[in-house]
Structure formats: C-alpha cells, structure tokens
C-alpha positions as CSV (number, residue, x, y, z in Angstrom):
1,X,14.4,8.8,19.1
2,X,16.9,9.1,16.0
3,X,19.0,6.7,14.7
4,X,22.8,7.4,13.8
5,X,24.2,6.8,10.4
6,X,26.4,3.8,11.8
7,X,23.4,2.2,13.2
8,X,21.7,2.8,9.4
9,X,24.7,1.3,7.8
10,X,25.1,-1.8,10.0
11,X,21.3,-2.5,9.1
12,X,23.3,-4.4,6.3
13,X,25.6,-6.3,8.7
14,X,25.0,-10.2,7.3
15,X,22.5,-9.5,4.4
16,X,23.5,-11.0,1.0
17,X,22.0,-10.7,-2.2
18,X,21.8,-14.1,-2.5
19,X,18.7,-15.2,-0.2
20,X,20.3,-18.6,0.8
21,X,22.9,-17.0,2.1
22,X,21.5,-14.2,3.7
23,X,20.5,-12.9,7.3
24,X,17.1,-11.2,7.5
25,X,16.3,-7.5,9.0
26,X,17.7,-7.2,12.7
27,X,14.5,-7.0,15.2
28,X,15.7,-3.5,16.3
29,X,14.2,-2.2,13.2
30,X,11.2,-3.3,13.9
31,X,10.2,-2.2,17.7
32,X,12.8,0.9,17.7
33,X,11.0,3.9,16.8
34,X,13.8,5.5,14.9
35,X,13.8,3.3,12.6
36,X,10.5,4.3,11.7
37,X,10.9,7.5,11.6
38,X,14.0,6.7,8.8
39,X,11.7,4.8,6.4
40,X,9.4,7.9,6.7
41,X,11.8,9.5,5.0
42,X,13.5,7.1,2.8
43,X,11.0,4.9,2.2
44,X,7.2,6.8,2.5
45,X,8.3,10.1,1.2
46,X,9.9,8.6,-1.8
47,X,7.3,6.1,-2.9
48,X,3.9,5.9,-4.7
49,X,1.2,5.5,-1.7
50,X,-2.4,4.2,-2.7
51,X,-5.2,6.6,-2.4
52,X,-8.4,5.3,-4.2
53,X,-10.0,4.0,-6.6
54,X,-10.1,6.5,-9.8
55,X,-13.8,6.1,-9.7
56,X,-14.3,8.0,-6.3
57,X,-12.5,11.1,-8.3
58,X,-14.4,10.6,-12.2
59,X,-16.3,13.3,-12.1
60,X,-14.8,17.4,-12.2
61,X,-15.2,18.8,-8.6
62,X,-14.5,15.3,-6.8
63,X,-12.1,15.3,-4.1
64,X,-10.5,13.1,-1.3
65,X,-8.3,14.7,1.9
66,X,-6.0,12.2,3.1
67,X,-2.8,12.0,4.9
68,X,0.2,9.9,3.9
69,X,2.5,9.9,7.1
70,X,1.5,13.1,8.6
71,X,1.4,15.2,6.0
72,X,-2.2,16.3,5.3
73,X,-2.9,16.2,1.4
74,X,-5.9,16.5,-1.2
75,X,-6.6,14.7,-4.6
76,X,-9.4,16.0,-7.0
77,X,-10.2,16.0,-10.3
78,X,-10.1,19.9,-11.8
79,X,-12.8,21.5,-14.2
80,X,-10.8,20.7,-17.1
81,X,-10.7,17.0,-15.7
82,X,-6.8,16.8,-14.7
83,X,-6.8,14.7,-11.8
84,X,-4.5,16.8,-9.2
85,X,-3.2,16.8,-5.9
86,X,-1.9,19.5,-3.3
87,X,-1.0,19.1,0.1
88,X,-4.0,20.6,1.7
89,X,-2.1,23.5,3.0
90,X,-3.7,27.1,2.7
91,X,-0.6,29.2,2.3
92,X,-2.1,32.2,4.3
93,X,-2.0,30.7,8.0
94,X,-1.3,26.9,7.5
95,X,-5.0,26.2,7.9
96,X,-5.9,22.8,6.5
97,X,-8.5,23.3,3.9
98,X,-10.6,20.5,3.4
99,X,-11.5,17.1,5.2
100,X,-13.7,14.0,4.1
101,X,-14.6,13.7,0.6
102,X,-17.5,15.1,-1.7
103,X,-17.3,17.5,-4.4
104,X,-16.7,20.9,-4.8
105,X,-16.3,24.3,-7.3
106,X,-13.8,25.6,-5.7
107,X,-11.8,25.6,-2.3
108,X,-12.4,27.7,0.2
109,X,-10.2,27.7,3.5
110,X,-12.4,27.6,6.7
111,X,-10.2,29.6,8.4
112,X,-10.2,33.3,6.8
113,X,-11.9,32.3,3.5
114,X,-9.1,32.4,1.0
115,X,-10.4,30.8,-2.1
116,X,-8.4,28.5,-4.6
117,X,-9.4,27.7,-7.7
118,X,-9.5,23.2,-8.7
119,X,-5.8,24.1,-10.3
120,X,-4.4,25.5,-7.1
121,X,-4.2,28.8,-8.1
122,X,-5.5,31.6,-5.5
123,X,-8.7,33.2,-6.5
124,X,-9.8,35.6,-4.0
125,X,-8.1,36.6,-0.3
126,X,-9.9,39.1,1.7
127,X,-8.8,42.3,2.5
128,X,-5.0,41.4,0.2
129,X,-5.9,44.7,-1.9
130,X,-4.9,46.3,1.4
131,X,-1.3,45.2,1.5
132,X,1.5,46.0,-0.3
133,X,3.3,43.7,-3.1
134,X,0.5,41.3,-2.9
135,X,0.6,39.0,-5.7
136,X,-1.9,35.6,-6.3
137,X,0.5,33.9,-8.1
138,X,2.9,33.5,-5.1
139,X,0.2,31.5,-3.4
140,X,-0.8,29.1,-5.2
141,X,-1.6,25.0,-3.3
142,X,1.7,23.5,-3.4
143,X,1.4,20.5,-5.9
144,X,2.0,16.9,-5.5
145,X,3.0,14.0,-7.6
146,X,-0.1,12.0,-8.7
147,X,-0.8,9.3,-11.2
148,X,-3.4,6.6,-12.3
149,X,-2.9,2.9,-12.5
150,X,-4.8,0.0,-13.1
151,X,-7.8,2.6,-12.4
152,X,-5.9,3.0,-9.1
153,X,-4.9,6.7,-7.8
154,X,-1.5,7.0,-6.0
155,X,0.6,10.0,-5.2
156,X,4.3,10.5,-4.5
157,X,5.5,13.3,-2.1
158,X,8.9,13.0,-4.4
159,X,8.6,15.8,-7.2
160,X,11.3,13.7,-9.2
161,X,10.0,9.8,-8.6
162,X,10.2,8.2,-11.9
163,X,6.4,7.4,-13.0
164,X,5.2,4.7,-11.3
165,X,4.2,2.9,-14.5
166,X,7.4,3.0,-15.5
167,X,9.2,1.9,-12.1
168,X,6.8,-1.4,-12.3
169,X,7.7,-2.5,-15.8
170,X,5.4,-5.3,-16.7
171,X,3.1,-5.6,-13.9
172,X,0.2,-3.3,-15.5
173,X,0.3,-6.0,-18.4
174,X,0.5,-9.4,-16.2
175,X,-2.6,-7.7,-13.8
176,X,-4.9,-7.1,-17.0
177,X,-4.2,-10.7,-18.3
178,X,-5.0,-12.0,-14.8
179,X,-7.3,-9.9,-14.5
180,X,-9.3,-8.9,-18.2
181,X,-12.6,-7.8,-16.1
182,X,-10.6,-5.0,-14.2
183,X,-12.5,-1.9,-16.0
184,X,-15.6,-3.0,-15.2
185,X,-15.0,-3.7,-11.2
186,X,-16.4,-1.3,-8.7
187,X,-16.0,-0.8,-5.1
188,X,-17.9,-3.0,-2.9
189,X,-16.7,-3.5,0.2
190,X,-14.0,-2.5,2.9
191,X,-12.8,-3.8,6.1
192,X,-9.8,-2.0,8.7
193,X,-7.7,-3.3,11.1
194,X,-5.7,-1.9,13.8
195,X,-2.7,-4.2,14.3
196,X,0.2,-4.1,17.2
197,X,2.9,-4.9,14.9
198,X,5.7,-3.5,12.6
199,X,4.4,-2.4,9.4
200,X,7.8,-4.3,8.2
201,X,6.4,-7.6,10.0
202,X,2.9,-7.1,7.9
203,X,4.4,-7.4,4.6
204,X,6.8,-10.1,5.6
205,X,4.3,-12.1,6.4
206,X,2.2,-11.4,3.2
207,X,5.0,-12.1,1.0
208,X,5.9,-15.9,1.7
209,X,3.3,-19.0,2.2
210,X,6.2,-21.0,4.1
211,X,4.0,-20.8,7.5
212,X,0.6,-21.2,5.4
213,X,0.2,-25.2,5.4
214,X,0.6,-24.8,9.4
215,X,-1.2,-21.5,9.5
216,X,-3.8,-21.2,7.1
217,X,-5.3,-24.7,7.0
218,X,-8.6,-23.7,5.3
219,X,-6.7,-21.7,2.7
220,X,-3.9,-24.3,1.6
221,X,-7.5,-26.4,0.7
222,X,-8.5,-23.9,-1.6
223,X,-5.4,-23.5,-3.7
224,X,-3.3,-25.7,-4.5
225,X,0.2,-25.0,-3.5
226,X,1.6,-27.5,-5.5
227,X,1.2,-24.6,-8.3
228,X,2.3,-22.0,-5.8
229,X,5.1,-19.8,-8.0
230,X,6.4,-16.5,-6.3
231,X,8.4,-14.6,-8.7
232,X,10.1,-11.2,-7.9
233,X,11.1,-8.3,-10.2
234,X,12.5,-4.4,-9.5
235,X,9.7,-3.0,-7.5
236,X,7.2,-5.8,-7.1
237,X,6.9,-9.7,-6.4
238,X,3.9,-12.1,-8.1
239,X,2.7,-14.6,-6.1
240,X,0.4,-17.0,-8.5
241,X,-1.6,-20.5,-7.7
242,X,-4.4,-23.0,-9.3
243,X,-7.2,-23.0,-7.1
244,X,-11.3,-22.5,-8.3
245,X,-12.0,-26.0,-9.3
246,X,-11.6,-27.1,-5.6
247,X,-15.0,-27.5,-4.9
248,X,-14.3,-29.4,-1.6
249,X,-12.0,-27.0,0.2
250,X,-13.1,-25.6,4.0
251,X,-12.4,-21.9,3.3
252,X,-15.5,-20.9,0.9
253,X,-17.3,-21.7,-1.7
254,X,-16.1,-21.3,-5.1
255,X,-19.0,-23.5,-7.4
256,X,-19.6,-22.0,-10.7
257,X,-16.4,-19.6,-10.3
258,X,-15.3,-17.6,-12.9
259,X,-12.0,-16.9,-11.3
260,X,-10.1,-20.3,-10.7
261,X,-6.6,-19.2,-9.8
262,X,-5.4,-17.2,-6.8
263,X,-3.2,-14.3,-8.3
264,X,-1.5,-11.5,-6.0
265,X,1.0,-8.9,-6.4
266,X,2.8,-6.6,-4.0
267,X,3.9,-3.7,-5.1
268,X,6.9,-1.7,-3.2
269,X,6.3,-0.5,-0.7
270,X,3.0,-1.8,1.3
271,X,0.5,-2.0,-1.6
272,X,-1.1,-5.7,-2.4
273,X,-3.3,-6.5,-4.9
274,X,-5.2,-9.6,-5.0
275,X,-7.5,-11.3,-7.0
276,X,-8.8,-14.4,-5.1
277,X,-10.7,-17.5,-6.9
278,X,-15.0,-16.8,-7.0
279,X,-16.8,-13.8,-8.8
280,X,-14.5,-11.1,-11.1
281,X,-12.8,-9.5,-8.3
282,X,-10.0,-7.5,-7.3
283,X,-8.5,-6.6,-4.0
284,X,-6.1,-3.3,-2.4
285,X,-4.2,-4.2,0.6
286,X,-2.9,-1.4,2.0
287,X,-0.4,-1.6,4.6
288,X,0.5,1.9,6.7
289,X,2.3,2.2,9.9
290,X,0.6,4.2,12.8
291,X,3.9,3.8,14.9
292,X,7.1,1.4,15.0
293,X,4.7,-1.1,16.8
294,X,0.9,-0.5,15.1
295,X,-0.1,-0.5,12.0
296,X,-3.5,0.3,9.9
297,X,-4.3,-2.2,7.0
298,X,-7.3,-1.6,5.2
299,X,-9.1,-4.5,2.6
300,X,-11.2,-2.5,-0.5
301,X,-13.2,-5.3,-2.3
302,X,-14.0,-4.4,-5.8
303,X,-16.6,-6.2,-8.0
304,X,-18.8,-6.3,-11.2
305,X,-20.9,-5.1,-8.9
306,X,-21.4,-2.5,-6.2
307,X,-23.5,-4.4,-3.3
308,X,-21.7,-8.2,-2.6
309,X,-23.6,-10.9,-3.5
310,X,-24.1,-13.5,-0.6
311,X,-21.6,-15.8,-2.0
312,X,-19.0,-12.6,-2.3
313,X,-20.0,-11.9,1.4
314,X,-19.0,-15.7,2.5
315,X,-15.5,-15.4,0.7
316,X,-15.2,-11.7,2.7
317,X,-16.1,-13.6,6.4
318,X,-13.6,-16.0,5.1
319,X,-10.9,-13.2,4.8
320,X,-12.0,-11.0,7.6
321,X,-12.7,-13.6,10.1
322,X,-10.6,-16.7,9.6
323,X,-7.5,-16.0,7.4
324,X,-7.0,-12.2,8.9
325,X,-7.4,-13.3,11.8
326,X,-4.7,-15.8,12.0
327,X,-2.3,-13.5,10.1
328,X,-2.7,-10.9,12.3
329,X,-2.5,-13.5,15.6
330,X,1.0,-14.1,13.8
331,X,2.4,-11.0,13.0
332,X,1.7,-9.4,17.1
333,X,3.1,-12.7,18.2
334,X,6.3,-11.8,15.9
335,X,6.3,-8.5,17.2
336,X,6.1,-9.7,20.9
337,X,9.4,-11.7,20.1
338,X,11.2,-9.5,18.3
339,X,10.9,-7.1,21.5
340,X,13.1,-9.9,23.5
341,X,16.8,-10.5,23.8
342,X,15.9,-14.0,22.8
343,X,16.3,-12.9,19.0
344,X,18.0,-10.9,16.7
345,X,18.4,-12.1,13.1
346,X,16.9,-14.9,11.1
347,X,17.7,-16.7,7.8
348,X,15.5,-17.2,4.4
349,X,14.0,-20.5,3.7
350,X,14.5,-20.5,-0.4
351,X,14.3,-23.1,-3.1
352,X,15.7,-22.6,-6.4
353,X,12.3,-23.3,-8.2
354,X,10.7,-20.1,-6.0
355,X,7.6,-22.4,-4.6
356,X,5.3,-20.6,-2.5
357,X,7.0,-22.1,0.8
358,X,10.2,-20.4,0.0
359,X,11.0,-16.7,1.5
360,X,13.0,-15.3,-1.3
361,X,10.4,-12.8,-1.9
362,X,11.3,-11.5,2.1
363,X,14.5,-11.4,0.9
364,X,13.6,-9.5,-2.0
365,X,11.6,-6.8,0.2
366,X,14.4,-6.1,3.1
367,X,16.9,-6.0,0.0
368,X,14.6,-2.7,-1.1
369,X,14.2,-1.5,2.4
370,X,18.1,-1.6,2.7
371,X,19.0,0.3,-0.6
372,X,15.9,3.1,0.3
373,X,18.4,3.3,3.7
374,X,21.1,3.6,1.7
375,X,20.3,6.8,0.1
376,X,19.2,8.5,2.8
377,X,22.8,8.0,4.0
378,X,23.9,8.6,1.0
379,X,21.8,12.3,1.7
380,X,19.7,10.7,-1.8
C-alpha cells in the first residue's frame, strides 16, 4: 500500500515546533504499511545504520553480510586495511556473494565463480575472454558509504550523506568524557527481541522517562531522577542521571561501581547508546523495523572484558528480563491502541527545565521524522 503526497503532507497537520504546543505523530503512521515503506526511503536510505563493532572487521580479510532494509550488503576490511563496503551484489547475474561473517582473500560469487578482489574490483570471470567488448573495469562491487565512530561501524546507502561525524557535532566528545574506558571495551554479550510494534513506538518510548516512575519501579530506585536531564541537539538527544552510589535500589547491584551515573544517547535514527551504572560498559540499541507493526531490537553489551562477570550477568537479567520486558509489554500495548478509532493524536508533556519526565525529546524525534517526509516530497 502507498501513500499519496497529501497524506505525506498532512502528517504535519497540528505539529509545532514548540513541544508544548504541539500534537504528536497521527497513529496511522504507525499501523499503515505505507507509511513504512516512505521512511524506507526517506528515512533508512538516507541515514547512517549501525553494523558492528570495528573490532569484528580489525583485521585485512574480515568481513560481515548484512542487510539494511532489504538491500543485501557487505563490510570488510581490504588488504591495504580500508574498511569498505559494497552491496553484496555480483554484477554478472545478481547472485548474492557472501553470507555470515569470517574472513576471506578475496570474493568469489557462488554462483558462476566470478572473483572480486577486497577493493571491489573484478579479478577473474570465466569464460569473459570469449565475449566481445568485455572489460573488468565495468564490473566492479558497487560501493557504499561507510564510516567508523566511537569504534562503531555504520554505513549510509546515501552516496552524498554528510559524514556522520560531522552531522552529530559534539556527541563523539560528550560519549568519550562519559565514557573515558571506551577503547578498551569489547563485545560481551547480545540479546534480540522480536517486538509487535511500530519501530516509531520503540524509540518513542526510549526517549522520555515520563511513564518510568509508574513503569519501571525497580529502575527509578537505581537512578535518581531528580538528576534526570534530557537535552536534544541536530541529530541526537542525551539523556543523563546520578545513580551508582544507590546501594539499596531493587534493580541490581551496583557495590564497588566504577560507573555511578546512567548516561544514554540516541542518535537519529534508531541507534541508542547506553552506558548504565556498574563495571566500564557500553551499550548499542538498535532499533529496525521488520514491518509497519514488528520490529527487531538487538542489545550488544561491551566490556573490559570479553566473558560477563557474574555481577555484569545480574545487571543483563535486570535488562533482559525485568526492564525489557515491561518496555516491550508497553510499546505492543501502544500499538494495540493506536490500531483503534479510539485515538488519533496526542500531546507532549514538556517542562522548561527538560527533566526526564518531560517528552520534548519525542517531540524532537517526530520533528526529524517530519522534515525526512518533507524531502521526499520535496523529491530530496
């Protein structure tokens, strides 16, 4: 199902860019498939989607297939040691050319054997010295955008996206001040989730704590939200609290923590990172929509070290078990509502001093979903 441009436009109809005066996202963009399939363009094919972690490409030869939306890609690192990326496309019959991860000398399609060197370039195709005007340099892997940050590896499907470290202004510096152990974190740990909600819900829900002191009992006792500050800025919103010296709270244990402040960022447009109070740690939320109604979220743990200590394991339960569990109990129950006549639009709870119970970082989120809308319109 598409969407016409006047039901694109009129996505706008009573949002202002004031939050306090603004209506939120109507529900049909969030259980209408067209919708969906806008933002895949606007919004997915335009933006810089997390892959991995740089370490799992360190070495020449190491690669990872993925997909972002449908379209089937590759990231390696080349002999030379440029980290690369292609969509993983061999140009002779379409034949995707590798799966999984592991590493490799060169790329060999499965199909009819073409070869590619690390750089994309065709090596070898059997048999081409019997056609006419055959040339390897008009089949080379079609390249994609790809960058590090923060030891992080994202792509962009948008040849001309401005660098990522350059669309997120400060946020490399604030995440290495938070975080001064990031270099020396490794992956740990990961847990998935399959969840029957709007991507769109997801990350509403992450980015305000208004429902948290009814909602997440256990975690409003291990920070303290009277510290809770949510700031937002061009392409991503901070949300920072005091919490390791409470030795008492009911989520986890936190005695002898080196970490003693709960510090998140989200980064436009489904990427979180989180660094919660225990061991040096640092978390990737990544938040990827399956359908207009499902979405996949995935948790990677990284810490100082590479197995989780028991006490890293009890703060993991915690997340996995009791606070993902009642986010995700919230989100399908939004969902289920959103699907009734019963509700169309709702407003922003905001304060002026930005507390963690106000929703102006919501706001801030559909006001980026709106302008990516725009210029699709706009044919940007």
């Amino acid at each position: 199902m598409t969407v016409s441009v006047q039901d694109l436009k009129s996505l706008r109809d009573g949002y202002d860019p004031a939050a306090a005066r603004s209506w939120s996202l109507p529900a049909r963009a969030y259980v209408e498939p067209g919708y969906l399939e806008a933002e895949r363009k606007s919004i997915f094919s335009k933006s810089w989607q997390f892959v991995c972690h740089a370490e799992a490409l360190a070495n020449p030869g190491d690669y990872l297939a993925f997909d972002i939306q449908g379209q089937p890609l590759v990231a390696l690192r080349d002999k030379a040691g440029v980290l690369r990326a292609f969509y993983n496309v061999c140009l002779h019959r379409a034949h995707e050319l590798l799966s999984g991860h592991g590493n490799i000398k060169q790329i060999t399609c499965p199909y009819h054997a073409w070869v590619y060197r690390l750089d994309g370039s065709l090596r070898a195709a059997r048999r081409s010295d019997k056609i006419e005007n055959f040339t390897e340099e008009d089949f080379c892997l079609t390249g994609v955008r790809i960058e590090e940050f923060l030891n992080l590896v994202f792509v962009n499907l948008d040849p001309d996206a401005a660098p990522l470290a350059e669309q997120t202004g400060d946020l490399a510096k604030e995440v290495r001040e938070w975080a001064p152990d990031l270099d020396r974190l490794t992956h740990a740990h990961r847990i998935e989730y399959t969840i029957k909600a709007n991507w769109k819900s997801v990350v509403d829900n992450f980015l305000e704590c208004y429902h948290c002191p009814t909602a997440h009992r256990d975690f409003v006792s291990l920070v303290n939200m009277d510290t809770y500050k949510v700031q937002t800025h061009d392409r991503y919103s901070s949300h920072m609290a005091s919490a390791g010296t409470r030795l008492d709270n009911t989520a986890y244990g936190v005695d002898g923590a080196s970490v003693q402040d709960h510090a998140v960022w989200w980064l436009w447009p489904n990427i979180c990172l989180l660094r919660y109070p225990g061991e040096g740690n640092l978390m990737v939320l990544n938040v990827v929509p399956i359908d207009h109604e499902t979405t996949f979220e995935s948790y990677d743990f990284y810490f100082l070290n590479s197995e989780p200590t028991e006490s890293q394991m009890e703060a993991i339960r915690y997340i996995d078990q009791v606070l993902q569990r009642e986010d995700i109990d919230i989100v399908e129950s939004v969902q289920r509502g959103m699907s009734t006549p019963a509700f169309d639009r709702g407003r922003f709870m905001v304060d002026p001093d930005g507390s963690g119970l106000s929703e102006h970082g919501v706001h801030h989120f559909h006001g980026l979903v709106l302008d990516a809308i725009d210029g699709l319109v706009a044919g940007r």
